[in-house]
Gaussian input, Z-matrix of N, CA and C with variables (Angstrom, degrees):
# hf/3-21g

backbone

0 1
 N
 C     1     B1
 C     2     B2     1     A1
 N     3     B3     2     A2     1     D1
 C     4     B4     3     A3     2     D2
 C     5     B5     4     A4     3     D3
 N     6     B6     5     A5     4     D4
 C     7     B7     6     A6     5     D5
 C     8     B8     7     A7     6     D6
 N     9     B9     8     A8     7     D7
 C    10    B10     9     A9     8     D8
 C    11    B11    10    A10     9     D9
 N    12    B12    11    A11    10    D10
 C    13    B13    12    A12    11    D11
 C    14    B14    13    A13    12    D12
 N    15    B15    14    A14    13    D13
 C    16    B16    15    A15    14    D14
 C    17    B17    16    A16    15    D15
 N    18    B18    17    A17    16    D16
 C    19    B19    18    A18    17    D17
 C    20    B20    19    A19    18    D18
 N    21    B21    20    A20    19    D19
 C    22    B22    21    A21    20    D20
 C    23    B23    22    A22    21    D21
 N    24    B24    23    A23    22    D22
 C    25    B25    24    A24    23    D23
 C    26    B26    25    A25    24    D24
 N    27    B27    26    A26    25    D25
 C    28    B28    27    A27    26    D26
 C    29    B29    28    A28    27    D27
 N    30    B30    29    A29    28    D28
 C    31    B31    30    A30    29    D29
 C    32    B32    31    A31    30    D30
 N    33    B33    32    A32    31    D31
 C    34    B34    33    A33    32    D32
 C    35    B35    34    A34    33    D33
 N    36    B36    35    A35    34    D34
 C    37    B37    36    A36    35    D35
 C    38    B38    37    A37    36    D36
 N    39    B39    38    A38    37    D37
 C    40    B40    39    A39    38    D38
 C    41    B41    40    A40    39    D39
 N    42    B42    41    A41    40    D40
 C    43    B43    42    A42    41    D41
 C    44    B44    43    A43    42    D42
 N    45    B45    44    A44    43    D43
 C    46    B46    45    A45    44    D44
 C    47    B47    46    A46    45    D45
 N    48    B48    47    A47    46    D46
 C    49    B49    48    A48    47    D47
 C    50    B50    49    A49    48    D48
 N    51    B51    50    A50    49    D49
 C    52    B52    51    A51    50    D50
 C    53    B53    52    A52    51    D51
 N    54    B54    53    A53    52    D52
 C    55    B55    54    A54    53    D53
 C    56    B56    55    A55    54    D54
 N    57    B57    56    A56    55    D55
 C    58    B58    57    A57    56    D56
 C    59    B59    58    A58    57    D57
 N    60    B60    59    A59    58    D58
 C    61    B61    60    A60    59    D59
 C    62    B62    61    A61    60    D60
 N    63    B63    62    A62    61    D61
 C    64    B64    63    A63    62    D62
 C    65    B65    64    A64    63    D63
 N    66    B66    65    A65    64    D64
 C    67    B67    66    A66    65    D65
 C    68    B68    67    A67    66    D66
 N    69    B69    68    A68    67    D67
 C    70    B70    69    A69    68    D68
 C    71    B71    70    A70    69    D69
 N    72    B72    71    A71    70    D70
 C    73    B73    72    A72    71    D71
 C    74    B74    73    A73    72    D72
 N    75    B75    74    A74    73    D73
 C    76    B76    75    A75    74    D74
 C    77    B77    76    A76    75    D75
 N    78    B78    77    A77    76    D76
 C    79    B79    78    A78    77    D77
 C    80    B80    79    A79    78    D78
 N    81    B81    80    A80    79    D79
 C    82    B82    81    A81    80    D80
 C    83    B83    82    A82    81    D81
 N    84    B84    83    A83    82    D82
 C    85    B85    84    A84    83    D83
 C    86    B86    85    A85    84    D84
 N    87    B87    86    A86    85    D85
 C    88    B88    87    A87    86    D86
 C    89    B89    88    A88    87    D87
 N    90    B90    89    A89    88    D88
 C    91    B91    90    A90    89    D89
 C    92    B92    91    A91    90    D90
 N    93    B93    92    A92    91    D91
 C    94    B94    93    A93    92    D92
 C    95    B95    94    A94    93    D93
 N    96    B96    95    A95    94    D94
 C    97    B97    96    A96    95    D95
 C    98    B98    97    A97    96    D96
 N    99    B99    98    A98    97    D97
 C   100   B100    99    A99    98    D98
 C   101   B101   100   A100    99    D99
 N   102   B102   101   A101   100   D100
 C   103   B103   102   A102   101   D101
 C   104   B104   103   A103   102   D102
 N   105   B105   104   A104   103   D103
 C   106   B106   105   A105   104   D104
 C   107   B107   106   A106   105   D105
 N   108   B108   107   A107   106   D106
 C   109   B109   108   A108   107   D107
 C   110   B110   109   A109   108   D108
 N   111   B111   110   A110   109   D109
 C   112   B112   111   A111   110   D110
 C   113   B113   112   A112   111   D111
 N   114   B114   113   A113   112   D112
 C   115   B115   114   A114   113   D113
 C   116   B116   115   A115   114   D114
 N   117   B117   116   A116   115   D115
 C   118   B118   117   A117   116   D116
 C   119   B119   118   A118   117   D117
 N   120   B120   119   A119   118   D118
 C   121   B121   120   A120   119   D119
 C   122   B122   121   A121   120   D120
 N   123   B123   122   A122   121   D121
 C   124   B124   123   A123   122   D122
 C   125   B125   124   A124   123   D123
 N   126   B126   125   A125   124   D124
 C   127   B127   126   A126   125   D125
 C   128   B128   127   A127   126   D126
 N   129   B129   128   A128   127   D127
 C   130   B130   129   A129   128   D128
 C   131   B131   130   A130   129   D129

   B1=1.4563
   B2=1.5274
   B3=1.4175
   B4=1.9113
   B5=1.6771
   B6=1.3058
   B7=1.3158
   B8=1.8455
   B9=1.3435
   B10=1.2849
   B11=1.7408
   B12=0.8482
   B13=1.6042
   B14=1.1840
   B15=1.0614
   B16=1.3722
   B17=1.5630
   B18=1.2845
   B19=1.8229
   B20=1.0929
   B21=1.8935
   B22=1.5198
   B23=1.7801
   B24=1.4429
   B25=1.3983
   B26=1.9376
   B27=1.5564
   B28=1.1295
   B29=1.6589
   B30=1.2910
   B31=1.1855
   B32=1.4723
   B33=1.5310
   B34=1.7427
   B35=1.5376
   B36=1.3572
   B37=0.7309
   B38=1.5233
   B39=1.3953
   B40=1.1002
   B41=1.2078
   B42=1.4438
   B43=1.3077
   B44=1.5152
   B45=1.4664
   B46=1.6514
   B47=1.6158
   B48=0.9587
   B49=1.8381
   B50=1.6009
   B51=1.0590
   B52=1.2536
   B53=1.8704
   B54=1.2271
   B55=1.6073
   B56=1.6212
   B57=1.1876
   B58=1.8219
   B59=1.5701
   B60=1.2945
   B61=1.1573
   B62=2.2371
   B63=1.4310
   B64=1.4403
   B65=1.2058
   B66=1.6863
   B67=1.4029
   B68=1.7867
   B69=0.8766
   B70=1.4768
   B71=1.0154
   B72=1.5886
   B73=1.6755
   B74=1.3440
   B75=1.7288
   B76=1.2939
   B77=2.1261
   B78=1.6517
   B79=1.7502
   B80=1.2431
   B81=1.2065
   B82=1.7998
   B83=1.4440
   B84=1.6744
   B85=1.3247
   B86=2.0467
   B87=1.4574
   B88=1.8981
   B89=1.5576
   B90=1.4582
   B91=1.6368
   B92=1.6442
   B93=1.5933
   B94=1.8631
   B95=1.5695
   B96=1.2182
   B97=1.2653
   B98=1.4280
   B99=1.8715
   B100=1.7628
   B101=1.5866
   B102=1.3514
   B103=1.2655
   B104=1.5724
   B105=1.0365
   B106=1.4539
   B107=1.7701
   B108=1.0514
   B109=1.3757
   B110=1.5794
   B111=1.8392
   B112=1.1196
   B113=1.4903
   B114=1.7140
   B115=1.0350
   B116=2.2075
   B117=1.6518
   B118=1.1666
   B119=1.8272
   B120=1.4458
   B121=1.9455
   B122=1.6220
   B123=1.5103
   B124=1.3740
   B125=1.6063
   B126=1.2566
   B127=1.2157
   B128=1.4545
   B129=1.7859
   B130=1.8355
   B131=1.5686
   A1=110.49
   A2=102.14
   A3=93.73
   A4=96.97
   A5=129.96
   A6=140.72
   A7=79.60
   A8=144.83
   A9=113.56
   A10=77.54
   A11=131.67
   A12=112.68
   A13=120.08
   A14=127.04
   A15=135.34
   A16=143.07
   A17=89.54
   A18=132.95
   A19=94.39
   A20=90.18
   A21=113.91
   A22=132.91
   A23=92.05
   A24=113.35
   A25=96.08
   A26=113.92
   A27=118.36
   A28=106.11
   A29=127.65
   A30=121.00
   A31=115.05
   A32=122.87
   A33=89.29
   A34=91.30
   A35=143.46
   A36=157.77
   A37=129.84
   A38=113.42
   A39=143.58
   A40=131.35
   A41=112.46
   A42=112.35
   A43=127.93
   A44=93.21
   A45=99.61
   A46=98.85
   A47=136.92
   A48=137.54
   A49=93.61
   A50=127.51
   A51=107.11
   A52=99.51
   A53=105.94
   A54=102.07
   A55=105.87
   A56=107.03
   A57=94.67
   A58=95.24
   A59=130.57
   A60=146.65
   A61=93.39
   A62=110.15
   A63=97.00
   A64=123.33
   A65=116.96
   A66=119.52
   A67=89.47
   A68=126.80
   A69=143.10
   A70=111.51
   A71=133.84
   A72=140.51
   A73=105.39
   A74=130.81
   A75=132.58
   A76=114.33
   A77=80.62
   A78=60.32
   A79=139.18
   A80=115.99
   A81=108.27
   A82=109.87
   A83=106.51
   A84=122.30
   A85=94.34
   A86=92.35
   A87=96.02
   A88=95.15
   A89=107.20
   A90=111.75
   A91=112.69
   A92=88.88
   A93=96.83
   A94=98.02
   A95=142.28
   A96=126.42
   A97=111.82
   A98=133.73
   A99=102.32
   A100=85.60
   A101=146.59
   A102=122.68
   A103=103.95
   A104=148.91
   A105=135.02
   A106=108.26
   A107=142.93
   A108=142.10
   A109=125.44
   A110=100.56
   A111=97.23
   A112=129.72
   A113=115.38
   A114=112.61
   A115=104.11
   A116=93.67
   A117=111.02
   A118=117.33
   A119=86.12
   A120=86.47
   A121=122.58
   A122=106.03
   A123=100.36
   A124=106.82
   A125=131.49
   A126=125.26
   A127=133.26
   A128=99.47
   A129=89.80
   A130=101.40
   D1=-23.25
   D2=-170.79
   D3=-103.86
   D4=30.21
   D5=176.39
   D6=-115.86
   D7=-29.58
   D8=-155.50
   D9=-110.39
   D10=-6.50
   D11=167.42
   D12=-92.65
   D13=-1.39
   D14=154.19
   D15=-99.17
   D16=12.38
   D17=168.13
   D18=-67.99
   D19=-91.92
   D20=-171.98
   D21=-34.39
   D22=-26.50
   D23=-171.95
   D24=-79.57
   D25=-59.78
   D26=-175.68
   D27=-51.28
   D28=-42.91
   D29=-176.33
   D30=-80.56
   D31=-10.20
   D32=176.01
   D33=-105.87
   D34=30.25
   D35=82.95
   D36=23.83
   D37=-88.16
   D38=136.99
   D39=-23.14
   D40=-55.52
   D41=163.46
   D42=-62.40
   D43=-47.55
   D44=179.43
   D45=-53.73
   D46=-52.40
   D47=-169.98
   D48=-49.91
   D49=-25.86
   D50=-157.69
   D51=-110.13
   D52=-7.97
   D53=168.35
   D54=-81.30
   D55=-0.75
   D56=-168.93
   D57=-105.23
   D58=60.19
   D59=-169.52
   D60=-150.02
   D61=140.42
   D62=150.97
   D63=-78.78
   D64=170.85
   D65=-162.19
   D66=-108.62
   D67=-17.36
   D68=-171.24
   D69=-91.79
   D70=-66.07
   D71=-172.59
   D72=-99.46
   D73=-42.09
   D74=-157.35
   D75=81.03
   D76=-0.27
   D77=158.78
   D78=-97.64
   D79=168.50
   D80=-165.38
   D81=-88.92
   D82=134.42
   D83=-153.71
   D84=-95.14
   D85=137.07
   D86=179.94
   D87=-71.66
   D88=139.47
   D89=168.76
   D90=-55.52
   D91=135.76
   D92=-171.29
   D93=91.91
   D94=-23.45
   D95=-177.41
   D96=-44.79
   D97=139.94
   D98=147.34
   D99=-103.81
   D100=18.50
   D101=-169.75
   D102=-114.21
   D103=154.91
   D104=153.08
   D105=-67.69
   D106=135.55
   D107=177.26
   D108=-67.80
   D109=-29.01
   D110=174.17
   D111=-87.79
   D112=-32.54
   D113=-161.34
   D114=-117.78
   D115=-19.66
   D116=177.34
   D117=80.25
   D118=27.96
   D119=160.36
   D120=-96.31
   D121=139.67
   D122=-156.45
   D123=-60.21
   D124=164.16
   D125=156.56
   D126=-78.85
   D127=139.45
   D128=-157.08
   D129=-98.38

């Protein structure tokens, strides 16, 4: 059981890493950003 809570943990995890990317350009957004820097789409 403490192998599947530490799954779950690794994967939203995971996810979060992959929102700190834009959804628009793909560049990587500074923590705390809501703007992307390069192209200026908000972050979703």
């Amino acid at each position: 059981q403490e192998s599947v809570t530490r799954e779950r943990i690794k994967t939203s995890t995971d996810t979060k890493e992959s929102s700190e990317f834009c959804q628009s350009c793909g560049t990587s957004l500074k923590p705390g950003a809501r703007f992307c820097g390069k192209c200026g789409t908000p972050r979703s």
